[in-house]
N, C-alpha and C positions, 0 to 999 in steps of 0.2 A: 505547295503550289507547283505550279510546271513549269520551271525554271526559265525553260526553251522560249515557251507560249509565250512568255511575259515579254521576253528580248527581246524577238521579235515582234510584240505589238509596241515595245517602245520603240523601236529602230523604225517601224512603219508612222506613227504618228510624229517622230523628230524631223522626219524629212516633208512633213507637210505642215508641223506648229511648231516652230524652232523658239524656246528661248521663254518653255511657259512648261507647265504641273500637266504631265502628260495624262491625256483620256483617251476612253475610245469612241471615235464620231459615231455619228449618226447609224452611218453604213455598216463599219463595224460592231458595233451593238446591235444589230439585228443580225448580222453574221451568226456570231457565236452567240444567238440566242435564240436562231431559227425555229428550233422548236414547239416555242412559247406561240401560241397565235391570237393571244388576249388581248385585252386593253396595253397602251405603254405611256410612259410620261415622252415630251415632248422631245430628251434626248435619246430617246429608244430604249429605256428602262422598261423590264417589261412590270406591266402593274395588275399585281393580283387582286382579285374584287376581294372587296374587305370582307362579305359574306362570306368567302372561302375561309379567310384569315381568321373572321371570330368563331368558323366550325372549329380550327384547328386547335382552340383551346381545351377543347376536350383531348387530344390528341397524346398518346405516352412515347417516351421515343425509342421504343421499341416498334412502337406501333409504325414509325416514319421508317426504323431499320428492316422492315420485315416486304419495303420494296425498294429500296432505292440501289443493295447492292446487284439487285438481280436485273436491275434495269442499268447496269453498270459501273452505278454510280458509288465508288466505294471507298471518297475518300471526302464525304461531305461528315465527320461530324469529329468537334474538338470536347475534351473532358480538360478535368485538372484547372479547372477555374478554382479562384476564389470568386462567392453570388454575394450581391449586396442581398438578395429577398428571395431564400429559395423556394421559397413559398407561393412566390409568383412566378408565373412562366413571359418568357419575352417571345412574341410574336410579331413579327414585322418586318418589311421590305428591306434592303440592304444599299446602305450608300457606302460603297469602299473607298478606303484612302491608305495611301501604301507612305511608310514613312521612311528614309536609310538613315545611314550614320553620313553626315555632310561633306563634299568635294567641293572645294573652291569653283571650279569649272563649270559645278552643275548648279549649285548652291547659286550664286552671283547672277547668272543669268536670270535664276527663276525667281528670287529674290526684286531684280528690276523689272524685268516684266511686269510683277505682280504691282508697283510700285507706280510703273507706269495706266494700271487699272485703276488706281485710286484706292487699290486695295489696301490694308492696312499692312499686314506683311503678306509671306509665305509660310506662316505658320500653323499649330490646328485651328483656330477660326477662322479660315478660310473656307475650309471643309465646313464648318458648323453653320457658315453665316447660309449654304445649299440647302440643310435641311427644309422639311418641311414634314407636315402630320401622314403621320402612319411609317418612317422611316426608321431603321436601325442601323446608326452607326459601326460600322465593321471596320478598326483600325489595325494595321498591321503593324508594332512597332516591336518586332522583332525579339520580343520577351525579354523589352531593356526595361528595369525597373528604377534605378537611380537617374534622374532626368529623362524616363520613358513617362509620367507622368500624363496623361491626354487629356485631364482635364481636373479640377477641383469644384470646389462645391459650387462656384459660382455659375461654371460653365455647365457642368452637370444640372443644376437650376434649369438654366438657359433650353440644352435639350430635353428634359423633360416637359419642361413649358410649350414647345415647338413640335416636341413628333407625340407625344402622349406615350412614347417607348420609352427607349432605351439605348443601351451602347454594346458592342463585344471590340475588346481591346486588349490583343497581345503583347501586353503592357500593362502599363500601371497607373493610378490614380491618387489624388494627396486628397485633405482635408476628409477624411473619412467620415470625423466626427457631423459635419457638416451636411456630407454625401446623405448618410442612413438614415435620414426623415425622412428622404424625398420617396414616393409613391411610385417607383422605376426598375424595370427591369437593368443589371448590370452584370457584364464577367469581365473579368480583370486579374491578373497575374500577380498581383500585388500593390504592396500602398508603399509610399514613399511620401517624404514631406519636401522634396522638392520640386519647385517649376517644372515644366519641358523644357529641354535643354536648347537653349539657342544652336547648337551644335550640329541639331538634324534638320533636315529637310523632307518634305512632300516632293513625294515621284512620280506618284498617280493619284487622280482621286477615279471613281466608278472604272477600275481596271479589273481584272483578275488577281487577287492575293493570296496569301498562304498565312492563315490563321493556325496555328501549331500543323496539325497533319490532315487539316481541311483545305480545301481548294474553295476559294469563292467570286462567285460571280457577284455585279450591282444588279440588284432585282430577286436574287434570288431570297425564298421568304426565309427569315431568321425564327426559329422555334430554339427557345432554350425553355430547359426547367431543370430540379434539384440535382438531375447529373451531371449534366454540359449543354453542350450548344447542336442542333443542326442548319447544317447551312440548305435547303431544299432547291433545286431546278424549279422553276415555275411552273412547267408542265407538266411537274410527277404531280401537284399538289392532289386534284380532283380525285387522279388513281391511288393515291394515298389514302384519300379522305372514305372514298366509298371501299377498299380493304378494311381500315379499321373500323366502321360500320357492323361488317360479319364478325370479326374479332371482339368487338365489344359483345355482342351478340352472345358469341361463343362460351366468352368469359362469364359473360350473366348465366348460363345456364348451366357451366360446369361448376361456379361455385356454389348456385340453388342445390345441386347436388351432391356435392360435399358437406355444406351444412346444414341439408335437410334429412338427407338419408343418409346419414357416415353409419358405417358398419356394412352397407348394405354392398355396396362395390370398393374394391379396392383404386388405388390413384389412375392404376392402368388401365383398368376400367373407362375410364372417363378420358383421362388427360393422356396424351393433347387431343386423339378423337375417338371416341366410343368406338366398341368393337364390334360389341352384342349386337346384330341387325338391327332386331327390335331396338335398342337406343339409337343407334343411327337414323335411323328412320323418325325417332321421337326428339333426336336433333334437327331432321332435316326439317321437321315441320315447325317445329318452334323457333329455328332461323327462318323460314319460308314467311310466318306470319307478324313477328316483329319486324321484317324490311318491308310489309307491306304498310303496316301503320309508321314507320319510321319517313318512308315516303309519302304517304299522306300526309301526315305531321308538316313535312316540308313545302307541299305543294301547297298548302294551304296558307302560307304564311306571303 
């Protein structure tokens, strides 16, 4: 995460919310989310149409890597998880919540404030009690495992009952045994059999965080599967979706030809693009006419 970016949007929202779990307003969410010109939820989250989200499951994350550094963006993706279900991919909106290790100072404040909401503490169901369907929790808790804990089975329950997702949490998780029925996407640094530590506190919730060497925005879509996690811009999603389009494309026709005709061309031949005219030519038309029924397919629905 960007160290800088963060101070200063906490430095900016203390001197207009003193004494509460720092966010960014209205205004500021649509600042640093300019780009996005879609749907938003009513804090300025920007809100990807689900039909974008359920294309993305076809999606490999290679497929997500093959635009996001060229379009700048080259510090959106974390590996080195341990996955509750590598087998399933987590797709979904990003609710962040940034967690420190506890200062009396900051702690106390934000501890009554919350108190004086009716709320039950400053703790993670704070953050939990926000969700809502189609969101993924994105916790930053600093790759503390002993009392980094973010949630056990019951709360785990809870969010899976609530977003139909999932969670990414740089940290850790207890009751495992508990955890692994549940039908959820998950990544997590490890399991520990203790609580959250009363010790930490929430410092942001829907701020900008640092998930190992990912930078993430709230809104941004969460695509995980068997290897890691990427964190997506909301407005790459569309140019994403219609590159991997060609690339699936490509892929269907270069392995037709490796295991239809093997002996007949060598790898170089084919992979990554024909060289032979004549097959370029017998690519460009076989990509030419599967985006034509790929887009009828779509228009029709």
């Amino acid at each position: 995460m960007n160290r800088k970016l963060a101070g200063l949007l906490f430095l900016a929202v203390c001197a207009s919310a003193p004494a509460q779990v720092f966010t960014l307003t209205h205004e500021q969410m649509l600042k640093f989310t300019e780009k996005w010109q879609g749907d938003r939820f009513p804090d300025g989250r920007p809100k990807v149409a689900e039909k974008l989200m359920n294309k993305m499951d076809g999606l490999s994350a290679e497929e997500i890597w093959a635009i996001l550094p060229g379009e700048g963006y080259k510090s959106q993706y974390e590996g080195d998880f341990r996955i509750l279900h590598p087998e399933k991919k987590l797709i979904g909106r990003a609710v962040t919540v940034q967690f420190m290790p506890g200062r009396p100072d900051i702690k106390g404040p934000n501890d009554a404030d919350a108190h004086a909401k009716g709320l039950r503490d400053n703790g993670n169901q704070r953050v939990l009690d926000m969700l809502q369907e189609g969101d993924v929790l994105v916790a930053d808790l600093f790759g503390k495992i002993e009392g980094g804990t973010l949630v056990g089975d019951n709360l785990a329950l809870y969010i899976n009952a609530v977003t139909h997702k999932g969670f990414v949490v740089d940290g850790a998780i207890r009751d495992l045994d508990g955890i692994f029925p549940l039908d959820m996407g998950a990544y997590f640094r490890g399991v520990h059999p203790t609580p959250i530590s009363q010790d930490l506190m929430i410092t942001g919730i829907n701020v900008p965080i640092r998930i190992g060497q990912a930078t993430v925005m709230p809104g941004d879509v969460v695509f995980g599967d068997r290897e890691g996690v990427y964190f997506v811009p909301p407005h790459l999603v569309e140019k994403i979706l219609t590159n991997a389009d060609t690339l699936h494309i490509h892929d269907e026709w270069t392995q037709d030809k490796f295991l239809h005709e093997t002996g007949k061309y060598k790898s170089s031949d084919i992979y990554g693009s024909p060289r032979d005219p004549k097959l370029r030519a017998e690519y460009q038309e076989y990509l030419k006419k599967k985006l034509e029924e790929l887009h009828a397919k779509e228009g029709g629905k």
